[in-house]
C-alpha positions as YAML, in Angstrom:
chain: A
units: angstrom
residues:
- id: 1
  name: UNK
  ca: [88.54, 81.16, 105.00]
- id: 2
  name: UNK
  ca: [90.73, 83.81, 102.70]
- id: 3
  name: UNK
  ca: [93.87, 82.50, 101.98]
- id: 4
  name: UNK
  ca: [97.42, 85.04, 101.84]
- id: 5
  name: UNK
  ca: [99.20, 84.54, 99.41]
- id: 6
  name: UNK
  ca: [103.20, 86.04, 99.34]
- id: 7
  name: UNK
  ca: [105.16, 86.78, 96.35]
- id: 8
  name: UNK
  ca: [108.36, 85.72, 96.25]
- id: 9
  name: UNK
  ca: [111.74, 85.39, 93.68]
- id: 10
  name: UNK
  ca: [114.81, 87.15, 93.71]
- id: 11
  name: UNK
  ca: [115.42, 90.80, 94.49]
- id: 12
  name: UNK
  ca: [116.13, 91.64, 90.72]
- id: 13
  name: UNK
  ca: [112.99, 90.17, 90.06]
- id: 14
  name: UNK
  ca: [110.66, 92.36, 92.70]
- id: 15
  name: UNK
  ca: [108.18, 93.87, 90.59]
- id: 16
  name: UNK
  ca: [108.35, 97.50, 89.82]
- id: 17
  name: UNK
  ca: [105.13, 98.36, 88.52]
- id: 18
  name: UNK
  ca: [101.15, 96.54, 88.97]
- id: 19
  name: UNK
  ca: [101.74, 95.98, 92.87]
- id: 20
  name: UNK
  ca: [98.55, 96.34, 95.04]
- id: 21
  name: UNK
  ca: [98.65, 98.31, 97.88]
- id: 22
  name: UNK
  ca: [99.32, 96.18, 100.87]
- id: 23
  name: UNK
  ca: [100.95, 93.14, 98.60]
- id: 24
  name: UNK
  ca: [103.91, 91.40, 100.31]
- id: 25
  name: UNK
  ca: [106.56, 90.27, 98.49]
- id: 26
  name: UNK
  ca: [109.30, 87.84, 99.79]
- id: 27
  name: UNK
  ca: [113.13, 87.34, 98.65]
- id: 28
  name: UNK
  ca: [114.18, 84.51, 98.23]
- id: 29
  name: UNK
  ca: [118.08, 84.80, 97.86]
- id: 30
  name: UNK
  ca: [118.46, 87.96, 101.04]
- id: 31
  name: UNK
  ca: [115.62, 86.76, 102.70]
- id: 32
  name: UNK
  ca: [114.31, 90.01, 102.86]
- id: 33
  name: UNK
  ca: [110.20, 91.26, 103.07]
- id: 34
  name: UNK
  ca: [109.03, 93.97, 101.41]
- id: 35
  name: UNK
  ca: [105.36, 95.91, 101.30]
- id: 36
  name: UNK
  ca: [103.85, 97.58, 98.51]
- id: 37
  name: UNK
  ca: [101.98, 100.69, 99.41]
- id: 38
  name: UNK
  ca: [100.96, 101.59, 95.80]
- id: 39
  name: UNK
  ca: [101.37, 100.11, 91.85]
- id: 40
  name: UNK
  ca: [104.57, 101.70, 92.12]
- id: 41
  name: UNK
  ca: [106.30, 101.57, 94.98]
- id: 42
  name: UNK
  ca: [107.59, 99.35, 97.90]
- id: 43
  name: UNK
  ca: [109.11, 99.52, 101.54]
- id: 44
  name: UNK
  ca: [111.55, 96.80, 102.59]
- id: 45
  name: UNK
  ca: [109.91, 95.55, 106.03]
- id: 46
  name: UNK
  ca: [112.74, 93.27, 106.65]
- id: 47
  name: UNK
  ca: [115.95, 94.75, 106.02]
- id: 48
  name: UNK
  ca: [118.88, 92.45, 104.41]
- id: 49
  name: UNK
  ca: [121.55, 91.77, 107.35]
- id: 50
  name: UNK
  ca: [124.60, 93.69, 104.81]
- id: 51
  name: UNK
  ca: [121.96, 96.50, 104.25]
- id: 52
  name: UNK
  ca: [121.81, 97.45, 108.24]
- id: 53
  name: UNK
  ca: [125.61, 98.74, 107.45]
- id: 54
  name: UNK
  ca: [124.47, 101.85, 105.74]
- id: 55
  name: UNK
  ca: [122.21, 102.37, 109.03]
- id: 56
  name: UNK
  ca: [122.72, 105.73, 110.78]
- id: 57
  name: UNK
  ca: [124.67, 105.13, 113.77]
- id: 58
  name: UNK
  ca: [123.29, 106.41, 117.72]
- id: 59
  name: UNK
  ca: [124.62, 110.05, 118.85]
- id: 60
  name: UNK
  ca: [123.61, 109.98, 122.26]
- id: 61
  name: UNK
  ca: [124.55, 114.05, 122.54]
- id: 62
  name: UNK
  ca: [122.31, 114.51, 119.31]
- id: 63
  name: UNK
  ca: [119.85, 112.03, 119.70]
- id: 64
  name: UNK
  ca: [119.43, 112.62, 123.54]
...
């Protein structure tokens, strides 16, 4: 049976560069999850609670 297997550490310590596409990655002081989707680069999957304050707020008129 294949095994997955997370990365985890501290958000300073995320890697920057080597990821595979697809490689989760864990934090383990925000408690956060984050995808890599190439060697480069990575989403956060599970926003940090003190990062949703930056979130765009609802319009209803605009958003409607």
């Amino acid at each position: 049976m294949a095994r997955l297997q997370l990365k985890r550490g501290l958000i300073a310590n995320l890697p920057t560069s080597g990821m595979l596409a697809g490689e989760p990655m864990v934090t383990t002081d925000r408690g956060t999850l984050h995808l890599a989707i190439d060697a480069t680069s990575k989403i956060p999957v599970v926003p940090a609670i003190d990062a949703l304050g930056t979130a765009a707020s609802i319009d209803l008129a605009a958003d409607y």
